[in-house]
N, C-alpha and C positions, 0 to 999 in steps of 0.2 A: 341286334348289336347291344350289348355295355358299354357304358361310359362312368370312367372312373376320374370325378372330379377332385383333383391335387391341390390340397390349400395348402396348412404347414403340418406336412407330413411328408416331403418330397423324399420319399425312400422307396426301395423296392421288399426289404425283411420289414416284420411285423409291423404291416400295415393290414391292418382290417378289411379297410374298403376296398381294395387292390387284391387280395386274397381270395374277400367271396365273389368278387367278381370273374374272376379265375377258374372259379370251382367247379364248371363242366368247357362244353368244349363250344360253346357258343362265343362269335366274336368279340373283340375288347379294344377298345380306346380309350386313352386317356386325355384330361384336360388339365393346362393352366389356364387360370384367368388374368391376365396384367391390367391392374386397375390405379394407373401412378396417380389421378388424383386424387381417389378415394387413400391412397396410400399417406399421402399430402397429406390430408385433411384429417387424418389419423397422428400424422407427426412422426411416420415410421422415417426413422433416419435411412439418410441416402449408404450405407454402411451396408446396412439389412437389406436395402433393398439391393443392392450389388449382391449380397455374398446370397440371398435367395436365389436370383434371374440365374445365378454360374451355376447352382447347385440344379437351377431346371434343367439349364443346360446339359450337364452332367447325366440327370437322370433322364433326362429325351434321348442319348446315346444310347446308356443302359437298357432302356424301355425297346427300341430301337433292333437294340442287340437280339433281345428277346421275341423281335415281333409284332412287337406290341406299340401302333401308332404315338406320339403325342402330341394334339391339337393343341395349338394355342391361340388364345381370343385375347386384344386389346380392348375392354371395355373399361372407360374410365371412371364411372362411379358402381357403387354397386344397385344403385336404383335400377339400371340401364339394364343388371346381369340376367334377371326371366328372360325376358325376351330375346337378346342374344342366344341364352343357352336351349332358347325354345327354336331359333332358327336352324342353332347346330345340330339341335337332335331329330328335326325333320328330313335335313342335309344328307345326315349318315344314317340314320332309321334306326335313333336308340330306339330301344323298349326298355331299358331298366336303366339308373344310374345310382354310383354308387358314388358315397364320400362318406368322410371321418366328420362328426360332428363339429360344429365351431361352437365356444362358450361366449362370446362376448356380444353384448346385444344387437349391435347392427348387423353384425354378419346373420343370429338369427334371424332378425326378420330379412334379411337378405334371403335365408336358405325357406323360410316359410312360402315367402311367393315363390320362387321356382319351383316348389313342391307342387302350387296351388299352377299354375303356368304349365307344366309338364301334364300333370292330371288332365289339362286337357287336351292331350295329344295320346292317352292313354299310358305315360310312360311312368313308370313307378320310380321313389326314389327310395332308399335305401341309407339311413342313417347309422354309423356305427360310431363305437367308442375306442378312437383310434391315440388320441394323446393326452390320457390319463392312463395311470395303474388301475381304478376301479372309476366305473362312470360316476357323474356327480350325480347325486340324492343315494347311492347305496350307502354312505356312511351317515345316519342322525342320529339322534337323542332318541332315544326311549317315548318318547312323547311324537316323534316324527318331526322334528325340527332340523337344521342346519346348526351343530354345532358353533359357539361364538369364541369360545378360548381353542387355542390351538393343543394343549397339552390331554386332553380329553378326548379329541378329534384325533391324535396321534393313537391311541392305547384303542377307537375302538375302528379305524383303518387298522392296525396290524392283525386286530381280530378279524378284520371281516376278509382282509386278505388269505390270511389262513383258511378262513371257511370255503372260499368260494376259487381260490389259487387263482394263475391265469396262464394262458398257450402264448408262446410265441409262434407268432407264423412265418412261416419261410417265402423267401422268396417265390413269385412264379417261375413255373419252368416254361423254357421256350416255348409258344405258340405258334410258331411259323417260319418261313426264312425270315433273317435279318433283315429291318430297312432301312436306307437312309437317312439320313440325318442333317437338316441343315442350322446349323448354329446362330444363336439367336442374333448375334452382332451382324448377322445379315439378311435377318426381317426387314421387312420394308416399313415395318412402323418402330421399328429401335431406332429413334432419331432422338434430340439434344433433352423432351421430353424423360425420357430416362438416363441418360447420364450414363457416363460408362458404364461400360457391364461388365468389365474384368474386375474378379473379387480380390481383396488387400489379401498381397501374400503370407499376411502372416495368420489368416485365418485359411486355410486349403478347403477346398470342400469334398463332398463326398462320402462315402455310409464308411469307407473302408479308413477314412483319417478319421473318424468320430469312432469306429471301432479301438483303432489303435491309443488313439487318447485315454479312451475309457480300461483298457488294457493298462498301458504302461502307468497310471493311476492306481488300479486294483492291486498292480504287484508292484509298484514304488512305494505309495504314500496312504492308502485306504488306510493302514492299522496305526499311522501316528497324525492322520485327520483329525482328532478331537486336542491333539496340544499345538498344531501347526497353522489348521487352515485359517484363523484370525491374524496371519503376521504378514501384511503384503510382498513385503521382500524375500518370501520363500516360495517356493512351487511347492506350495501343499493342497492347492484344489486341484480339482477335475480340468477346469474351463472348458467345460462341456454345455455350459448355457446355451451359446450360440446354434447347437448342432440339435438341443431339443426345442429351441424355440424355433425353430425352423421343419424341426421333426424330420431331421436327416438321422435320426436316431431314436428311439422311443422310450420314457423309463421305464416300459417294462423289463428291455435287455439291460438297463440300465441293474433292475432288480437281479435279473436272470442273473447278470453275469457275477454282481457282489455276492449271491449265495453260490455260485459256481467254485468261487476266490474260495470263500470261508469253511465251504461242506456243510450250513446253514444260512437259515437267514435271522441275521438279532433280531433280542427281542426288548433289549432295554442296555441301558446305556454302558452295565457293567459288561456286555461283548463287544468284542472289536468288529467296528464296523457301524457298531448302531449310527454314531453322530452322522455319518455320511446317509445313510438311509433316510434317518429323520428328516434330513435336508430336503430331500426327494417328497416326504411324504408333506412339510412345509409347501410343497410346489401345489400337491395336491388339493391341499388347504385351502388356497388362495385359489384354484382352479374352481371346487365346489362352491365357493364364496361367489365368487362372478357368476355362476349359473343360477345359486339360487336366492340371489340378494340382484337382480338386473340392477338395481339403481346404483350398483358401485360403477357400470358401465358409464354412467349419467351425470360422472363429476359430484358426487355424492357421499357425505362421510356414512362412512357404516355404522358411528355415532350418530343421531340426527341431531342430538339435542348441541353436537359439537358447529354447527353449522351456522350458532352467531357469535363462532369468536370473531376476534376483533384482529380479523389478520391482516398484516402490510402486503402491501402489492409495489413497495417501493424499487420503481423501475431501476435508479443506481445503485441499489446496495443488491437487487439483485444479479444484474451485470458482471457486479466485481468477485460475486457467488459465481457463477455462471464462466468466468476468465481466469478464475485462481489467482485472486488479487483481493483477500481477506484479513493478510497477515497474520494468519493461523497456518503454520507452515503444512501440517499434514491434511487438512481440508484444499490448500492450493496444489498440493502433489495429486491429491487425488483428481483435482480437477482437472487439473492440465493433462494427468493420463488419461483420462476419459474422451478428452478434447481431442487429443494424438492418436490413440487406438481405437476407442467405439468401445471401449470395456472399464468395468471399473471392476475392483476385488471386492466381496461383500461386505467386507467388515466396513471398508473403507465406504462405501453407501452408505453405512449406517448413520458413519459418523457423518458426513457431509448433509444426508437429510438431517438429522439431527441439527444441527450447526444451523440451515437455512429456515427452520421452522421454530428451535425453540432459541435459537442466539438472536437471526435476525426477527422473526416473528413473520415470518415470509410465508402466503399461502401454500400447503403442500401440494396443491394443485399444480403453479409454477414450476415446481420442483421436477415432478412426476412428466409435465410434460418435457420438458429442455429433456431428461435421462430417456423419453422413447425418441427424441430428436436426434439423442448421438449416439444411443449404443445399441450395438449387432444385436445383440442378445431382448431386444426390446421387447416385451411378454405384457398383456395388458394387464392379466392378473397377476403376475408378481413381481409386476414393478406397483400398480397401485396399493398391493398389499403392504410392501414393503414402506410404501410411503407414509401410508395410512398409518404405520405402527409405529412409524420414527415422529409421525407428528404429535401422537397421539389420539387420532381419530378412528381408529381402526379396531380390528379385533386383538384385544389385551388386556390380559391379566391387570394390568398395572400401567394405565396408560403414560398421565401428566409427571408422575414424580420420577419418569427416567427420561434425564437429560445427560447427554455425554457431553463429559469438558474436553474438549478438541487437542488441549493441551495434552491433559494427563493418558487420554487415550493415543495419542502418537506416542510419547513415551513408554507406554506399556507393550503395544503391539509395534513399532518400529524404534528400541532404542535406540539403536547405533545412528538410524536418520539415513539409510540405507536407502531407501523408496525414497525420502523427501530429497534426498540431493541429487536423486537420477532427473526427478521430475519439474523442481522449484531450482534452476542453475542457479541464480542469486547467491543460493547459498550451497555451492556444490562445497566450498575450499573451508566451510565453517567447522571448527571442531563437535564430535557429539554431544561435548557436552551443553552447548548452545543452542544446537540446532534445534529443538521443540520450543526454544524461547530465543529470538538469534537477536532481538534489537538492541539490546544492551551493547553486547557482542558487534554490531554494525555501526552501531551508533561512535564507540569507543575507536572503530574503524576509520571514522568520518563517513562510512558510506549511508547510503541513502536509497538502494538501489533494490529496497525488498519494502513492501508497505508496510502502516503500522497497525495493529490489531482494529479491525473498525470495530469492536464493540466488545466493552469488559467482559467478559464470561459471565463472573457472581453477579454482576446487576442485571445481565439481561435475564439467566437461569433466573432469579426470584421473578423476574417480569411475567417469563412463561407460566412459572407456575400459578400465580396471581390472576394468569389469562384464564385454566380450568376451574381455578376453587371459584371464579365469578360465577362459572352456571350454575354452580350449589345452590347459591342465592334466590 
């Protein structure tokens, strides 16, 4: 027997581990593992955790459909998970198991003792490179290093891609009769514990609504990606995040299907298509970086030397970051969307880490964990990337002297105040030309009913910079 263990990759196309497990006609099961504390203690928002458990659900049908068991184990941390998956594979008499690699340190030493735990029951495990384009360490430096700037790391992933290409793999084909299927909402340990299991309808799950996405994306909005996707008020992303961090989709098809779209694959910025790719290979980035830097797992800047700024931890000014009550009207729209869906737009991250790291001087730490507390899409390596970069800690070109004014950046990517009036009511009825500055405007109102900026921009922007040129010293 094989056992094809399911972490985030819950798909049945171009999954690796699920594939070569497949590959003769020796028996197959699969596993999830539900781990809600370890899940806790990660800060993975109850969001994720819902629209994951619907997508098992979905794909234990599937699986089902095909033949092909899937086990599911409640083990609450992952200390717990050797021995548990050492009792199931005595149970059903693995001899091999199969999964898609994890990058992020606990889960390794998670996946090393079961390695070490099965070994001794003779069962071999099988590690593959299931949610990256190229496994991490195939892209370094000349020297054999982990590139540190992303623009260098971009030029020599598209080489190495070209060299080495990659297969998508297809679904398995039926194994057997169809079997049953009993639906997770009536486990006997789905109780208050996990928390609904029905996923927010406005995210659907399934390989065929992340197909279609990724479709109606490649032939709507892929060739005017590079002047669209920074304005929140427009659908010019993908929002495909949720369905790869979850791996109900893979970027390889992700890759597949843009050079399907174009009749290539770009190669730099003057073809259509590139910026959307680069974003992809940005994912990669921040994926390699978690593997081969562990200590980003570890709450650790990627700067070391950046590690005694002198950063606030101030419990109410983070709060009012936190509720969209800053009086920076496109930092509170953003927030409160994030609050309401479990998503935010990227651009709109930006600005809001930005805002909470160099306006208030707030750890990015904070930051980083409140955005895997609330949104679907929650990735360890590129939300810490992302964080890392907006505080300046991270891998950049040009860390301390890019500070976004919260102001002028809502002005540019939302003038009309489009997204800020959907999200910030207060100021649903204010005209545009107010709204990126509305207290004047409220004030002249007599109203009262939107805050006032907690902290000038230009005094605090010098403050931040003041905080980096200190380590020169």
């Amino acid at each position: 027997m094989k056992l094809v263990w399911l972490r985030n990759d819950l798909r049945l196309a171009d999954n690796p581990a699920l594939r070569h497990a497949c590959a003769d006609d020796e028996p197959v099961a699969a596993l999830f593992i539900v781990s809600p504390t370890q899940w806790r203690q990660h800060k993975m928002a109850p969001i994720r955790q819902r629209f994951m458990l619907a997508q098992v659900d979905e794909l234990g049908r599937e699986l089902a459909a095909l033949g092909i068991p899937l086990h599911l184990l409640r083990v609450e941390t992952f200390a717990e998970v050797p021995a548990a998956l050492a009792d199931l594979s005595r149970e059903l008499g693995v001899t091999q198991l199969y999964a898609n690699q994890a990058i992020e340190i606990d889960e390794q030493r998670r996946d090393h003792a079961v390695t070490a735990a099965l070994a001794e029951q003779a069962v071999s495990c099988h590690w593959l490179n299931g949610c990256s384009v190229l496994p991490p360490g195939r892209v370094l430096t000349g020297s054999g290093e982990m590139f540190k700037v992303f623009t260098p790391f971009s030029r020599a992933w598209l080489k190495a891609l070209d060299e080495d290409g990659f297969v998508i793999h297809r679904a398995p084909a039926p194994r057997g009769e169809p079997l049953p299927w009993q639906p997770l909402a009536e486990r006997e340990w789905a109780d208050e514990a996990l928390g609904e299991l029905t996923a927010d309808p406005r995210w659907p799950v399934g390989e065929a609504e992340a197909s279609r996405r990724l479709n109606d994306f490649l032939e709507q909005a892929v060739l005017d990606y590079g002047e669209t996707r920074d304005f929140p008020a427009i659908a010019g992303t993908s929002v495909l995040s949720p369905y790869l961090a979850a791996g109900i989709i893979s970027p390889r098809q992700c890759v597949a299907a843009l050079q399907q779209r174009l009749g290539y694959r770009p190669q730099s910025k003057a073809q259509p298509g590139f910026v959307w790719l680069n974003e992809l290979v940005w994912r990669e980035f921040y994926r390699h970086l978690l593997v081969l830097i562990p200590t980003l797992s570890m709450n650790r800047p990627f700067k070391p030397e950046t590690a005694s700024l002198p950063w606030s931890w101030d419990p109410d000014a983070f709060a009012a970051w936190c509720e969209g009550r800053t009086g920076y009207p496109i930092v509170d729209a953003a927030m409160r969307c994030l609050n309401a869906t479990g998503w935010m737009h990227n651009r709109l991250r930006m600005i809001v880490a930005s805002f909470l790291t160099k306006d208030l001087h707030i750890h990015w730490r904070l930051g980083e964990d409140y955005f895997m507390s609330r949104l679907i899409d929650g990735d360890l390596a590129a939300n810490n990337g992302g964080w890392q970069w907006a505080a300046g800690t991270g891998a950049d070109a040009a860390p301390y002297f890019r500070v976004f004014n919260p102001t002028t950046q809502g002005q540019r990517f939302d003038p009309q105040g489009e997204f800020i009036r959907t999200w910030v009511t207060e100021l649903a009825d204010i005209p545009a030309a107010y709204v990126h500055q509305p207290h004047d405007w409220l004030r002249l109102k007599g109203r009262q009913d939107y805050p006032a900026p907690m902290v000038d921009h230009a005094v605090a922007r010098v403050r931040a910079i003041e905080m980096f040129r200190s380590l020169e010293k």
